[in-house]
C-alpha positions as CSV (number, residue, x, y, z in Angstrom):
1,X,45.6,116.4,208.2
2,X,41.9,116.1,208.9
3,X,40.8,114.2,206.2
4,X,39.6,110.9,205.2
5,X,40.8,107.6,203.9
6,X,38.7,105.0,202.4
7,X,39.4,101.3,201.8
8,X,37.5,99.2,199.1
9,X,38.8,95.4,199.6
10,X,39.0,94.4,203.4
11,X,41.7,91.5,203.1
12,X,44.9,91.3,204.4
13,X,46.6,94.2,203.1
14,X,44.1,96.4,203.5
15,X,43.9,95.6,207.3
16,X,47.8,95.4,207.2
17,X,47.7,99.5,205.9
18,X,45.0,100.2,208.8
19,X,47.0,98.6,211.3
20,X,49.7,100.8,210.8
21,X,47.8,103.9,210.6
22,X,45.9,103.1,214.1
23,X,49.2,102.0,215.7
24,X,50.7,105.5,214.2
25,X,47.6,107.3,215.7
26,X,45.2,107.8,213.4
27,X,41.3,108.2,214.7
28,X,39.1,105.3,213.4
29,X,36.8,108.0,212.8
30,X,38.7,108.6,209.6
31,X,38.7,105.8,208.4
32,X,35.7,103.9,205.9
33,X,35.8,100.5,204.1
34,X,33.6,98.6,202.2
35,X,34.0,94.7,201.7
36,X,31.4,92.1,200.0
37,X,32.0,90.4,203.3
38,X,29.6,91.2,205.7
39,X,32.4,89.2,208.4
40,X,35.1,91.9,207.4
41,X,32.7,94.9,207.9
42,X,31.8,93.9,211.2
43,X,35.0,93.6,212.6
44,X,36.2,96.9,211.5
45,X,33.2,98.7,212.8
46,X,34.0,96.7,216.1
47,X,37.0,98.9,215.9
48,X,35.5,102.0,215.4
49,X,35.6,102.5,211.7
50,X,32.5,103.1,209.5
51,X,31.4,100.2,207.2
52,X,30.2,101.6,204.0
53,X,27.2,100.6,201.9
54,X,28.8,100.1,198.7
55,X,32.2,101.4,197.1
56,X,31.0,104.5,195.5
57,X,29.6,105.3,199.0
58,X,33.3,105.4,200.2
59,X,35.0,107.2,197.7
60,X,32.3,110.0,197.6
61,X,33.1,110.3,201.5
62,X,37.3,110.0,201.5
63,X,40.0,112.3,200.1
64,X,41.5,109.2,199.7
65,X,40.4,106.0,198.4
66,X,42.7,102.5,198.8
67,X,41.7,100.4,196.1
68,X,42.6,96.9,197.9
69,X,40.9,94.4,195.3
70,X,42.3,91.9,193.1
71,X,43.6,93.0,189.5
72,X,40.5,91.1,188.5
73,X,38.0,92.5,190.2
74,X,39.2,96.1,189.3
75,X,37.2,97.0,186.3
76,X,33.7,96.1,188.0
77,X,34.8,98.3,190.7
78,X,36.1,100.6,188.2
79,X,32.5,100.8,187.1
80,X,31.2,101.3,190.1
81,X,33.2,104.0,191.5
82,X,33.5,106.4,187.6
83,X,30.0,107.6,188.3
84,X,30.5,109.4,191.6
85,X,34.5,110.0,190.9
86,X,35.8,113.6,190.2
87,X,39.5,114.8,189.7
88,X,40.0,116.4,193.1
89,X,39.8,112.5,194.6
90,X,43.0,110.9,195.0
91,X,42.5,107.1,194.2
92,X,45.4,104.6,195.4
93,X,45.7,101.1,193.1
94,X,48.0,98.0,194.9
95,X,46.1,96.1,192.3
96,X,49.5,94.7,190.6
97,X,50.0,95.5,187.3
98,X,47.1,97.7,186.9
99,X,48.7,101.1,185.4
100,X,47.4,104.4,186.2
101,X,46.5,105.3,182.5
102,X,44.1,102.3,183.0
103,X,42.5,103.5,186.3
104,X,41.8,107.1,185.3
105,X,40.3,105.3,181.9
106,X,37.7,103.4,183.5
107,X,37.0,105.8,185.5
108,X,36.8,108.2,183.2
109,X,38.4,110.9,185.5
110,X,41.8,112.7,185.7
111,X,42.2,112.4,189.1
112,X,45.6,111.7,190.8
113,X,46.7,108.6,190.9
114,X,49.4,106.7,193.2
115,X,50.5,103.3,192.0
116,X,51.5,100.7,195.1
117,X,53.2,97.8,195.2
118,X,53.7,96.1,199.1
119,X,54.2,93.2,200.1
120,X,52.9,90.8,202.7
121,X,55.7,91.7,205.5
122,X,54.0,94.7,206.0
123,X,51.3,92.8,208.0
124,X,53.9,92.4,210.3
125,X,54.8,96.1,210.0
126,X,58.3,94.9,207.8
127,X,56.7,95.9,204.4
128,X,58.7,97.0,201.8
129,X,56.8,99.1,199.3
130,X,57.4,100.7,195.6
131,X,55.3,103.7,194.6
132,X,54.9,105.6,191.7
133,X,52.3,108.5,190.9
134,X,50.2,110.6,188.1
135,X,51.9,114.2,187.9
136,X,48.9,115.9,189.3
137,X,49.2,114.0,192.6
138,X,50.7,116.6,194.9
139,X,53.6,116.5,197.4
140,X,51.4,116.9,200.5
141,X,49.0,114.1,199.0
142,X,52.0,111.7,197.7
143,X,54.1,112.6,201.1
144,X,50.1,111.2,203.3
145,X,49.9,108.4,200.8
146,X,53.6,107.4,201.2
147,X,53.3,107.4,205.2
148,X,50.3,104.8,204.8
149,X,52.7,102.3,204.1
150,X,56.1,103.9,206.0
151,X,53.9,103.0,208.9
152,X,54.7,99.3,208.6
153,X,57.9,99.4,207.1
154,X,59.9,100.7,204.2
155,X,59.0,102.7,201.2
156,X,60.5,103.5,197.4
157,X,59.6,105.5,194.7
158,X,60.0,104.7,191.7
159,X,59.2,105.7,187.7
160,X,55.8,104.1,187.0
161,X,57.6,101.8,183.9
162,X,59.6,100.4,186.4
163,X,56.3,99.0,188.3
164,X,55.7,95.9,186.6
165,X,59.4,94.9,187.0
166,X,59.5,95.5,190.6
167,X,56.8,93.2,191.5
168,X,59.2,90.9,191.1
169,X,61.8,92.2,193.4
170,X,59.7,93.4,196.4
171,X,55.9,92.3,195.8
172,X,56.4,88.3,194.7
173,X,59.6,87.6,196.0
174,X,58.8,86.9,200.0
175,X,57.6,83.7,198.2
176,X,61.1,82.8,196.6
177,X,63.0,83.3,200.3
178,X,59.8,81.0,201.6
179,X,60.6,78.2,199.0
180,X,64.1,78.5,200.0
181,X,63.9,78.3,203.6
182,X,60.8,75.3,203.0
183,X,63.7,73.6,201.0
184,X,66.8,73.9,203.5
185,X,64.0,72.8,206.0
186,X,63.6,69.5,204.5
187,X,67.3,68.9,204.3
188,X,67.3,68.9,207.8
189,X,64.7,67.1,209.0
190,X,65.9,64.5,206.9
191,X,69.1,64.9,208.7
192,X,67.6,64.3,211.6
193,X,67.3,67.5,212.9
194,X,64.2,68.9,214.8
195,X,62.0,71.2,211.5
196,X,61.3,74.0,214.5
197,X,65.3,74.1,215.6
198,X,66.0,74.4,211.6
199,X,63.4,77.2,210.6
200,X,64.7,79.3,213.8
201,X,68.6,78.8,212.6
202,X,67.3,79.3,208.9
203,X,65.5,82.6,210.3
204,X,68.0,84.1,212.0
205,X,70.8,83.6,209.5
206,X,68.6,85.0,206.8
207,X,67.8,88.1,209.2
208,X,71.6,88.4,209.5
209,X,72.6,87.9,206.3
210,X,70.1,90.9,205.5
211,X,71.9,92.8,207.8
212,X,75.0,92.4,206.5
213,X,73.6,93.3,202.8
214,X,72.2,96.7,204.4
215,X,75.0,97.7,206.7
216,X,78.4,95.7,206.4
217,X,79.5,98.0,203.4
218,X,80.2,94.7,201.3
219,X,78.4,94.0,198.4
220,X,76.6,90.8,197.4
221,X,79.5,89.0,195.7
222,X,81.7,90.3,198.0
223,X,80.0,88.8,200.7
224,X,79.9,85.4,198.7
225,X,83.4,85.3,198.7
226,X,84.1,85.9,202.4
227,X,81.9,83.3,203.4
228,X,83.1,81.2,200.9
229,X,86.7,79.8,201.9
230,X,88.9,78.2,199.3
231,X,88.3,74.1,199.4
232,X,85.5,74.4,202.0
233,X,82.0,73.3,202.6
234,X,80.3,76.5,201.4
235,X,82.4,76.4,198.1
236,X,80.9,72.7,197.2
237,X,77.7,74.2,197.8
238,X,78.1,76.8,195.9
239,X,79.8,74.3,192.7
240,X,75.8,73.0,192.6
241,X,74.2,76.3,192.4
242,X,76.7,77.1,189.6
243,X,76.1,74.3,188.0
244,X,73.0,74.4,187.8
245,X,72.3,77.9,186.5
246,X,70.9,78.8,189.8
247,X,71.1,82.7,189.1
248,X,69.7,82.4,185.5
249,X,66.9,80.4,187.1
250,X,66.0,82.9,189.3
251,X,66.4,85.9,186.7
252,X,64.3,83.6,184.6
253,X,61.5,83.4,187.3
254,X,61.3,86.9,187.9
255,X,60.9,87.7,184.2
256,X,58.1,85.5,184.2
257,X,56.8,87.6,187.1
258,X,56.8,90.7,185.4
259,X,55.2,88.9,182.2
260,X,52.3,88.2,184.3
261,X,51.9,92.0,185.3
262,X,51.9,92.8,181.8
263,X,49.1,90.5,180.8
264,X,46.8,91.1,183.8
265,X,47.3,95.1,182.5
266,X,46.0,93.6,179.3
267,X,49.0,95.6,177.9
């Protein structure tokens, strides 16, 4: 496929999604962003891909156009961009909680629409990614879209009422497993135990416990209960996250997650 993909936001995600497309093969030649940062223009064209004047400059050039900006700095984009925008250009949003309705409103196009959520693993090329699109996105266009991200890690598709919900679950959540690890960190160093030596056996064992989630065939309370032997150390533990709603917590956080999607969609 010969055409071309456009990037308006030069941050971290948006270099995480070029990464992955360079390291999958694709020609920087194809490839056009536009940034307010001057910095981040010059180091992609140091890699071969064309800085663009302005936004409207890139999505008049791509058949694709990454919108990689911040939920509030969509509408002046928006703005922007409706002027040159037609229905045959196929705009991508990871602006989270920004519907598709929303997009094709300000920019007062039909055009097909894919809805992203990643996360921040996928700098590392261990993303985990939802999508949803418009219904006049089509399957050669979703399937291109879809490999953007497959390139550095996982993808799902889901219904686009789910999307808000999911940010929770895949987009925000690397930060709950951080605040866990930060806090079983601290335990140790005030145990006496080196922080580096900790994070590495904190790592690995939430790397393994993954694992077993994926492939051992055991579910997650199953798995619980077989590390959990009766009158044992990982049972006492476990008394202090029960008693302490630890579960509701987290259910509780993660509503409060989706909330925010809701109001940044001013919905």
């Amino acid at each position: 496929m010969n055409k071309k993909t456009g990037f308006i936001g030069a941050g971290n995600m948006a270099s995480a999604i070029i990464n992955g497309m360079l390291a999958a093969g694709a020609q920087p030649e194809t490839l056009v962003v536009y940034d307010v940062d001057g910095e981040k223009l010059k180091a992609m064209e140091k890699r071969g891909i064309k800085a663009a004047g302005c936004g409207a400059d890139v999505l008049k050039e791509c058949d694709y156009t990454v919108l990689a900006v911040k939920p509030q700095q969509l509408d002046t984009v928006l703005s922007e961009l409706k002027t040159v925008c037609d229905d045959k250009k196929v705009i991508v949003s990871i602006a989270a909680g920004i519907s598709t309705e929303y997009i094709k409103k300000g920019l007062s196009s039909n055009c097909p629409c894919v809805r992203v959520m990643p996360n921040t693993p996928l700098l590392l090329g261990c993303g985990a990614t939802a999508l949803c699109r418009t219904d006049n996105v089509s399957d050669e266009d979703f399937e291109y879209v879809k490999s953007l991200f497959e390139n550095s890690g996982i993808t799902a598709v889901i219904s686009e009422n789910e999307m808000n919900a999911v940010i929770s679950v895949n987009g925000s959540s690397p930060a709950y497993f951080y605040l866990f690890a930060k806090a079983m960190q601290d335990y140790a160093v005030e145990q006496g135990i080196d922080g580096e030596t900790a994070m590495r056996l904190i790592c690995a064992t939430m790397k393994g416990s993954a694992e077993m989630l994926l492939n051992s065939g055991d579910d997650a309370e199953t798995l619980i209960k077989k590390v959990s032997s009766p009158g044992g150390t990982t049972l006492k533990a476990l008394d202090i996250f029960y008693e302490n709603d630890t579960e509701q917590v987290i259910k509780k956080a993660m509503d409060a997650c989706t909330k925010r999607a809701v109001e940044l969609a001013g919905e």
